[in-house]
DSSP file (Angstrom, degrees, kcal/mol; ACC not computed):
  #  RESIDUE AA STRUCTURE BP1 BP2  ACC     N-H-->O    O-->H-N    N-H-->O    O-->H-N    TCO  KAPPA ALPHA  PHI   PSI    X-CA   Y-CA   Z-CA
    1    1 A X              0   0    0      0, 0.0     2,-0.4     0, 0.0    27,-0.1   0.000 360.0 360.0 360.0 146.3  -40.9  -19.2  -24.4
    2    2 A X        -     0   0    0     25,-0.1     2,-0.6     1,-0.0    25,-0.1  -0.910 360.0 -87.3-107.5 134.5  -37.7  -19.9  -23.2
    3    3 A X        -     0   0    0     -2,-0.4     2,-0.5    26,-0.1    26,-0.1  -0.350  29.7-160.6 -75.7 108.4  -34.2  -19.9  -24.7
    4    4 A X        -     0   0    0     -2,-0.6    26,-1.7    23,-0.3     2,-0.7  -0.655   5.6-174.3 -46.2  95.8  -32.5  -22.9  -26.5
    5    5 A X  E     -a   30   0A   0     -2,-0.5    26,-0.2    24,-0.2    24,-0.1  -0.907  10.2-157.5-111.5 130.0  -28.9  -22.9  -26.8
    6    6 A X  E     -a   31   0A   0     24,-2.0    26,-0.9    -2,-0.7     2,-0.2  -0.284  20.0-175.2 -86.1 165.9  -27.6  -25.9  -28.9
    7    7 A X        +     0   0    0     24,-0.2     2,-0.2     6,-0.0    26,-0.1  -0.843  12.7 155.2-166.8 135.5  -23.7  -26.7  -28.0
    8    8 A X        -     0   0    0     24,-0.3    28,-0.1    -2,-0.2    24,-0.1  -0.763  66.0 -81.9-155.5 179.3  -21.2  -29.1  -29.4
    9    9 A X  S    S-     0   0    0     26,-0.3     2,-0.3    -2,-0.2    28,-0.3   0.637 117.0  -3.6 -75.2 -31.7  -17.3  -29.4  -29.8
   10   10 A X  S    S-     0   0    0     25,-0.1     4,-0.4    26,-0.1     3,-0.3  -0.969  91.7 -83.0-155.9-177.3  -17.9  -26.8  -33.1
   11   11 A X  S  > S+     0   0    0     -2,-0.3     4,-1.9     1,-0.2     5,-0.3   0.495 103.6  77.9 -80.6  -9.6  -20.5  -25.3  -34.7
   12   12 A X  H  > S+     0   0    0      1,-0.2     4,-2.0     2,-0.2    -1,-0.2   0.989  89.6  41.7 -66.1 -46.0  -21.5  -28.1  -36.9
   13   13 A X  H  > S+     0   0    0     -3,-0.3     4,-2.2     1,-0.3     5,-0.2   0.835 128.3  36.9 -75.5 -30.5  -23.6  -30.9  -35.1
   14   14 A X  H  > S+     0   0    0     -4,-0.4     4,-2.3     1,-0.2    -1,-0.3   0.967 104.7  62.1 -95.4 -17.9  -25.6  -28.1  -33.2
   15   15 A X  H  < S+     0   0    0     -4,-1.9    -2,-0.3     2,-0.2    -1,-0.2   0.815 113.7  42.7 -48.8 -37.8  -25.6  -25.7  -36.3
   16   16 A X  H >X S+     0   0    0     -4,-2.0     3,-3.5    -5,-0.3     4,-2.0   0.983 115.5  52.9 -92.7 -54.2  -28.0  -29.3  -37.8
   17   17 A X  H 3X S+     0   0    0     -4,-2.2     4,-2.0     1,-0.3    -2,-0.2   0.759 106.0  42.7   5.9 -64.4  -29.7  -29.4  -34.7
   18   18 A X  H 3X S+     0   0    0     -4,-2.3     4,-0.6     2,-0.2    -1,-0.3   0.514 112.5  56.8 -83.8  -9.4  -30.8  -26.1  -34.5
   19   19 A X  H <> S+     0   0    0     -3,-3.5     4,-1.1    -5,-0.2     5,-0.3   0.846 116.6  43.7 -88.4 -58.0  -31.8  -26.4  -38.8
   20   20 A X  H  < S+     0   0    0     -4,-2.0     3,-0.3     1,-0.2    -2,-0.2   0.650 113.8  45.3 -30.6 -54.1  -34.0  -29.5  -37.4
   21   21 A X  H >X>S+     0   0    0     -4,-2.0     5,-1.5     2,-0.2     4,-1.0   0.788 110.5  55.8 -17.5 -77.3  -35.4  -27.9  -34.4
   22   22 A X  H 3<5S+     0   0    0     -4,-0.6    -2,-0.2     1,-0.2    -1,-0.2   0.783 107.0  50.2 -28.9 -47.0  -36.2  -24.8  -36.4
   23   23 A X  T 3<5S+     0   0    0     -4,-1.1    -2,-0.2    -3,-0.3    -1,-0.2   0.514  99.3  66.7 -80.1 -20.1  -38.1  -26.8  -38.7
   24   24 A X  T <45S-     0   0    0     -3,-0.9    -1,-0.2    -5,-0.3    -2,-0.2   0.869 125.2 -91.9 -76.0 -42.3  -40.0  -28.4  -36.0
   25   25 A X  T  <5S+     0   0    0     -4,-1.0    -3,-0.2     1,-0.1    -4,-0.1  -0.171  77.8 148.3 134.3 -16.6  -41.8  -25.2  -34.9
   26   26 A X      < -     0   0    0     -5,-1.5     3,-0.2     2,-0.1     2,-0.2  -0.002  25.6-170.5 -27.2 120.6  -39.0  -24.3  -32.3
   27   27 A X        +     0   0    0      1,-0.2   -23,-0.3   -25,-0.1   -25,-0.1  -0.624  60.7  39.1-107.6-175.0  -38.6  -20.5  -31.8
   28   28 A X  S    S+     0   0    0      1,-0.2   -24,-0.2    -2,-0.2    -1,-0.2   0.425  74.3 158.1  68.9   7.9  -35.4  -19.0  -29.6
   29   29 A X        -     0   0    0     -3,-0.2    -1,-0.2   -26,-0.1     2,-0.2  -0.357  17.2-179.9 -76.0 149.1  -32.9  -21.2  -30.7
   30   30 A X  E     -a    5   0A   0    -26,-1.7   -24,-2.0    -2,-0.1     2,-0.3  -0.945  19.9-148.1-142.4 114.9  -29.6  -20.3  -30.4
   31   31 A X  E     -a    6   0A   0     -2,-0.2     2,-0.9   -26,-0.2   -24,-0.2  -0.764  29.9-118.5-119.9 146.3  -26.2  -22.2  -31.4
   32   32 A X    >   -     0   0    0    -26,-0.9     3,-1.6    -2,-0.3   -24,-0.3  -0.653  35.0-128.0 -56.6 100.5  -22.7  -21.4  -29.0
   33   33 A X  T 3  S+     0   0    0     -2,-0.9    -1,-0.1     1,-0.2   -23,-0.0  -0.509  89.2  10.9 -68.0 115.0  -20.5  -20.0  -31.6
   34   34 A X  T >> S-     0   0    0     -2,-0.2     4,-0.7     4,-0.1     3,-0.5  -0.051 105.9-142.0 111.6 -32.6  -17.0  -22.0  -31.5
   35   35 A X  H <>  -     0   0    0     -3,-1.6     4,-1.8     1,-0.2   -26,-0.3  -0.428  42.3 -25.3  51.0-136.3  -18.6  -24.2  -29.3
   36   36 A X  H 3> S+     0   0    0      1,-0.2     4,-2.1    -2,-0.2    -1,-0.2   0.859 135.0  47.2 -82.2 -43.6  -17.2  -26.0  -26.2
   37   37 A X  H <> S+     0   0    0     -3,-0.5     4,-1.7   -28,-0.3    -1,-0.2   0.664 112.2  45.5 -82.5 -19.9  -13.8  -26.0  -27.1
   38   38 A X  H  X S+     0   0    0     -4,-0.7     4,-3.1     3,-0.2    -2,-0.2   0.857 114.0  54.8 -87.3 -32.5  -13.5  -22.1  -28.2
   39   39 A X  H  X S+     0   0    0     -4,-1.8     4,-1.6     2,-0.2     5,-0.3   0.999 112.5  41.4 -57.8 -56.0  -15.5  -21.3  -24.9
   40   40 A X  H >X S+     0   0    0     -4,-2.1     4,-2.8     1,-0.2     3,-1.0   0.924 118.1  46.0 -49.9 -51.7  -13.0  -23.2  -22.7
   41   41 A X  H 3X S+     0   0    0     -4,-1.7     4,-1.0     1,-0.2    -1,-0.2   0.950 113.1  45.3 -50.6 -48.7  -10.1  -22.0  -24.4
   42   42 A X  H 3< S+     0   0    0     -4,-3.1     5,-0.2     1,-0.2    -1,-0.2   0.777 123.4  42.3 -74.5 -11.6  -11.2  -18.2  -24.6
   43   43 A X  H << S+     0   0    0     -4,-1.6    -1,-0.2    -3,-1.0     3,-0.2   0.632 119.1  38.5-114.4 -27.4  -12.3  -18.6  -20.4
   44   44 A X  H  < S+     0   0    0     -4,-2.8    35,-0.3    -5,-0.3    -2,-0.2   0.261 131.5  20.2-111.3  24.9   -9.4  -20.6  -19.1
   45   45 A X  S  < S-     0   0    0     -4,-1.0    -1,-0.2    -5,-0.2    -2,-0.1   0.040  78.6-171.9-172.3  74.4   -6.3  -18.9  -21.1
   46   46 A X        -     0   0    0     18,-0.2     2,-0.3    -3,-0.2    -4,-0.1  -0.195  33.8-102.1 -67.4 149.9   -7.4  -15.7  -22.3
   47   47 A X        -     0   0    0     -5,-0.2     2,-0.6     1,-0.1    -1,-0.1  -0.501  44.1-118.9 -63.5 130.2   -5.2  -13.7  -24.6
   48   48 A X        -     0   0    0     -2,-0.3    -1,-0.1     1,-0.1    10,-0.1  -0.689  30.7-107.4 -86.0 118.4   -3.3  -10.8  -22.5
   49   49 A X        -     0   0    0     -2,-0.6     2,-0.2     1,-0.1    -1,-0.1   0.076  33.6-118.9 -30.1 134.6   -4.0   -7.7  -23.5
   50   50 A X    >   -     0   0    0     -3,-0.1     3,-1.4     1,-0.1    -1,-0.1  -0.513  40.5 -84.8 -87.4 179.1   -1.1   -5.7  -25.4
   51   51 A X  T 3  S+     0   0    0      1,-0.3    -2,-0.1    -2,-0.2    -1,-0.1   0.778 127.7  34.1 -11.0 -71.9    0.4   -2.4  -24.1
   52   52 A X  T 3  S+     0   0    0      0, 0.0    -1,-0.3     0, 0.0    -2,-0.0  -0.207  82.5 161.8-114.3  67.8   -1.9   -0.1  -25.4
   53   53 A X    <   -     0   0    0     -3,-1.4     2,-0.1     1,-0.1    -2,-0.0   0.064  44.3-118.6 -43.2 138.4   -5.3   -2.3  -25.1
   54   54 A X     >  -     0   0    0      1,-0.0     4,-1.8     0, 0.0    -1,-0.1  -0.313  32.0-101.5 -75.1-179.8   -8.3   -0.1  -25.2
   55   55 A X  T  4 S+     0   0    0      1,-0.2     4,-0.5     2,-0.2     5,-0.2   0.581 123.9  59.1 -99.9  -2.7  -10.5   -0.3  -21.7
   56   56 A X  T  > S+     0   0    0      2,-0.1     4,-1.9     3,-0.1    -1,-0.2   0.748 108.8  44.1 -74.5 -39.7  -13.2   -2.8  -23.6
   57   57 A X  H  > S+     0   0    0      1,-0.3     4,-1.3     2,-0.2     5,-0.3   1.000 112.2  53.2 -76.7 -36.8  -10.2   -5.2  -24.3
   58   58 A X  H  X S+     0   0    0     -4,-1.8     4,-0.6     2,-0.2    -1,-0.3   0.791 113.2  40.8 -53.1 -31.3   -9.0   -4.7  -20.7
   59   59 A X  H >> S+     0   0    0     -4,-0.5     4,-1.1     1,-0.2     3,-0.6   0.904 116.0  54.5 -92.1 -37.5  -12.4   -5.6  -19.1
   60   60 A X  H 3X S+     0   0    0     -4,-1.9     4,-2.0     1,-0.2    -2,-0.2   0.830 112.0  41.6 -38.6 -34.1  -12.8   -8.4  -21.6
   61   61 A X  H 3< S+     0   0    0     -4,-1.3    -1,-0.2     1,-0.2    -2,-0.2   0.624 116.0  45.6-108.4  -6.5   -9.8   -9.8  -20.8
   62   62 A X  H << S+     0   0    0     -3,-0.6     4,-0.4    -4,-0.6    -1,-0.2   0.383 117.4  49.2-113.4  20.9  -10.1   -9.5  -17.0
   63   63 A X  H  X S+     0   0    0     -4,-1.1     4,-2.4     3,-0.1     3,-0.4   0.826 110.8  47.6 -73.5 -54.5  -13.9  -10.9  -17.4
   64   64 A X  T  < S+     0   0    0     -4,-2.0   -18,-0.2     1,-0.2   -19,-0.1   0.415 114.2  47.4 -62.7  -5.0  -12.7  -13.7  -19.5
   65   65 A X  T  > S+     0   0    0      2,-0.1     4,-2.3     3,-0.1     3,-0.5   0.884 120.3  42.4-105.6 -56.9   -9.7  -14.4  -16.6
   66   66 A X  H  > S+     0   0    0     -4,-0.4     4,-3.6    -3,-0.4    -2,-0.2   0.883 109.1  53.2 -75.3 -32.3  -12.5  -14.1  -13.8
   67   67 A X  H  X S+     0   0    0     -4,-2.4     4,-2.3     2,-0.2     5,-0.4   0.557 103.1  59.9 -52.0 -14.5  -15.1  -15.9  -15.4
   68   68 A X  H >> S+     0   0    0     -3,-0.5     4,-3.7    -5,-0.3     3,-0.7   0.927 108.2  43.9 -81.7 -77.7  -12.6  -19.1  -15.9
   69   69 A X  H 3X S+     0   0    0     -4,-2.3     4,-2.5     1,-0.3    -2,-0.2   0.938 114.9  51.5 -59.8 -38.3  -12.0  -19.5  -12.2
   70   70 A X  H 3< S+     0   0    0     -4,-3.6    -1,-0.3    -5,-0.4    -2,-0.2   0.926 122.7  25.1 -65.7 -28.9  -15.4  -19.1  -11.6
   71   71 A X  H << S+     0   0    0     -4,-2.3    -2,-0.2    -3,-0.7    -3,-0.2   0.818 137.4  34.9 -92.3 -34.5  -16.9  -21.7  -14.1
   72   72 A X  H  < S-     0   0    0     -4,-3.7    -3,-0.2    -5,-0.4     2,-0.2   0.884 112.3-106.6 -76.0 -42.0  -13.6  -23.8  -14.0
   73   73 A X    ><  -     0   0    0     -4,-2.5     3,-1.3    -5,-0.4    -1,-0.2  -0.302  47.8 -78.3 100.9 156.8  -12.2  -23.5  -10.3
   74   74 A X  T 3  S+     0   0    0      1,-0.2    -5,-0.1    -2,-0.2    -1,-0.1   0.703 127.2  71.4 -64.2  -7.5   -9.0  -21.2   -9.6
   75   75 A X  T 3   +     0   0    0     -6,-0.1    -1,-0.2    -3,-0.1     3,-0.0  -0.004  64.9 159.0-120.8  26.6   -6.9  -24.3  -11.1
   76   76 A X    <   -     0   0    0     -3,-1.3     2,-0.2   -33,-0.1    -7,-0.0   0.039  42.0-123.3 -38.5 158.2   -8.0  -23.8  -14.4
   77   77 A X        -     0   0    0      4,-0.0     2,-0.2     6,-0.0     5,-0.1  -0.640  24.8-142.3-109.2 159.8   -5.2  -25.5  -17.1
   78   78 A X    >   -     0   0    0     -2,-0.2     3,-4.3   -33,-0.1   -33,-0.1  -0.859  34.8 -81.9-106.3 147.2   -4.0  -23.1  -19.4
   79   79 A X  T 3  S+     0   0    0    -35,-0.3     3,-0.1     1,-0.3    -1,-0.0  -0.338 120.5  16.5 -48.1 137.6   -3.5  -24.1  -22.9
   80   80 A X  T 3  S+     0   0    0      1,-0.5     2,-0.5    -3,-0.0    -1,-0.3   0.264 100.3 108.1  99.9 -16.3    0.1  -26.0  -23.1
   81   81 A X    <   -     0   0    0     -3,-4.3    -1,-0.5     2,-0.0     2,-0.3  -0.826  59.9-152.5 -97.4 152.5    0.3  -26.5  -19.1
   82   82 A X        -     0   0    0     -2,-0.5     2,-0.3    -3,-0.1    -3,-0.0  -0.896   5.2-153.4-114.3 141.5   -0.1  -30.0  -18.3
   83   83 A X        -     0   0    0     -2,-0.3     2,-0.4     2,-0.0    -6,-0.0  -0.936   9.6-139.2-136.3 140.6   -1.7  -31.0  -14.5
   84   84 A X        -     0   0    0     -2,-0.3     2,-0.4     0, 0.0    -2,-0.0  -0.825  18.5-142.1-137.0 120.1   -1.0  -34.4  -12.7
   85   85 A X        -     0   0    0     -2,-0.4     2,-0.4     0, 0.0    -2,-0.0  -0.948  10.9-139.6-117.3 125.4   -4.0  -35.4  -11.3
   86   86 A X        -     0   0    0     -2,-0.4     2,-0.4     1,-0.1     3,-0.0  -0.496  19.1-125.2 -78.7 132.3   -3.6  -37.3   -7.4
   87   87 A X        -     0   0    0     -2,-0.4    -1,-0.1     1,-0.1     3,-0.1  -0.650  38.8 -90.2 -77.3 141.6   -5.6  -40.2   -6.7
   88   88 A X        -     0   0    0     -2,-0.4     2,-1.3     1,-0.1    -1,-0.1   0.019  35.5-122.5 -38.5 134.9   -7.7  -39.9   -3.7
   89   89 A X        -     0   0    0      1,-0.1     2,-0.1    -3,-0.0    -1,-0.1  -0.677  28.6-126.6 -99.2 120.8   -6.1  -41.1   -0.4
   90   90 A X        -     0   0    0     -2,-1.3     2,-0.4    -3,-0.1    -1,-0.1  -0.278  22.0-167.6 -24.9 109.8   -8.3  -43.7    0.9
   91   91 A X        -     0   0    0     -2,-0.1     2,-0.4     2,-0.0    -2,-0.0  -0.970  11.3-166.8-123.4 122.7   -9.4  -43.0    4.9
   92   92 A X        -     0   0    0     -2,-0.4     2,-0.2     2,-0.0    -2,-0.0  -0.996  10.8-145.4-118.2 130.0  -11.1  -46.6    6.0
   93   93 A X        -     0   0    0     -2,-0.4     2,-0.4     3,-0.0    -2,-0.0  -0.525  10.0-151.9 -89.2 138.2  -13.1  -46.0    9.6
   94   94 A X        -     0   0    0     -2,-0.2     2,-0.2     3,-0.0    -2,-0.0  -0.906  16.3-120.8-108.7 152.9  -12.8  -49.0   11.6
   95   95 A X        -     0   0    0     -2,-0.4     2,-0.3     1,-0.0     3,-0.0  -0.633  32.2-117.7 -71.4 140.0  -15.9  -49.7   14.1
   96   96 A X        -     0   0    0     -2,-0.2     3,-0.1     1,-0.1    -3,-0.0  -0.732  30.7 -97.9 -97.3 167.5  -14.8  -49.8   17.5
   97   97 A X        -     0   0    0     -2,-0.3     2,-0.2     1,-0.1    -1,-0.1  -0.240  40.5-116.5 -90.6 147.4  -15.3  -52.8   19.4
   98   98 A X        -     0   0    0      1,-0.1    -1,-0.1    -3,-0.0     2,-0.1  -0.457  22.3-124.1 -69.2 148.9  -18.3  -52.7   21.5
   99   99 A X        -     0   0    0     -2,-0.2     2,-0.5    -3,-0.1    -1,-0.1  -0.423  24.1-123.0 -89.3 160.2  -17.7  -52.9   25.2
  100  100 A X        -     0   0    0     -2,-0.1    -1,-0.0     1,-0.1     2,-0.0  -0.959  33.5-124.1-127.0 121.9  -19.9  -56.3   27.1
  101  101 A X        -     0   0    0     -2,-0.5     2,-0.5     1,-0.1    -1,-0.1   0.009  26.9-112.9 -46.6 146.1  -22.2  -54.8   30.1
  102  102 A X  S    S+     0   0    0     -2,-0.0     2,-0.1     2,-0.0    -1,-0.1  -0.912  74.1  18.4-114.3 157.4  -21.6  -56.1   33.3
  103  103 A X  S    S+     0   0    0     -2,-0.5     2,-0.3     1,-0.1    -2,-0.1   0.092  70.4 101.1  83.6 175.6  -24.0  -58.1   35.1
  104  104 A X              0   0    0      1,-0.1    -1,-0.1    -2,-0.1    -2,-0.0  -0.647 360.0 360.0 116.8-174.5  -27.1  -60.0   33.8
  105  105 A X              0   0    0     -2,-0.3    -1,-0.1     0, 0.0     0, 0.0   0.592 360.0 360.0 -90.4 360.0  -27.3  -63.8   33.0
C-alpha cells in the first residue's frame, strides 16, 4: 500500500476527505497538518531562533531555511516582503532572407 496525504489551505476540507476515504476502505491516509498555507509560511520565513536556542531548534530552523529555497527557489517571499514580478521581454527571430542560386533557367 502506498501513502495518501490529503492537503488543503487548512485542515478542514482534507480532514472530510480523509473521513470519506477512510470509510471507503482506504488505509495510510494522512492529512498535512496546517495545510498549504502553514507549510509555506513555516518553509519560506522561518522563525529565527532566540539566543539561547537548543541544537534541535537550531537544525529545525536551518532545515526549515534550507528546505524553502529548495522547494521554493532561493527568492522565496518572506511574510510582509512584497516582490514585483517583470514581464518577460519578448525576443522575436526573424528568418533570414534566402539567397537565389545562380544559374539554371
Amino acid at each position: 500500500m502506498k501513502n495518501i496525504i490529503l492537503v488543503s489551505n487548512g485542515n478542514t476540507i482534507a480532514g472530510q476527505a480523509w473521513l470519506l476515504m477512510r470509510n471507503s476502505g482506504y488505509a495510510y491516509l494522512y492529512v498535512l497538518h496546517g495545510g498549504m498555507n502553514y507549510w509555506v509560511d513555516v518553509y519560506s520565513n522561518p522563525s529565527t531562533p532566540v539566543d539561547k536556542a537548543t541544537d534541535d531548534e537550531l537544525f529545525a530552523y536551518q532545515f526549515h531555511k534550507a528546505a524553502g529555497a529548495a522547494f521554493m527557489g532561493t527568492n522565496a517571499i518572506s511574510s510582509g516582503e512584497e516582490k514585483t514580478v517583470e514581464k518577460p521581454k519578448t525576443i522575436i527571430k526573424r528568418a533570414s532572407a534566402k539567397k537565389k542560386k545562380m544559374g539554371g533557367c
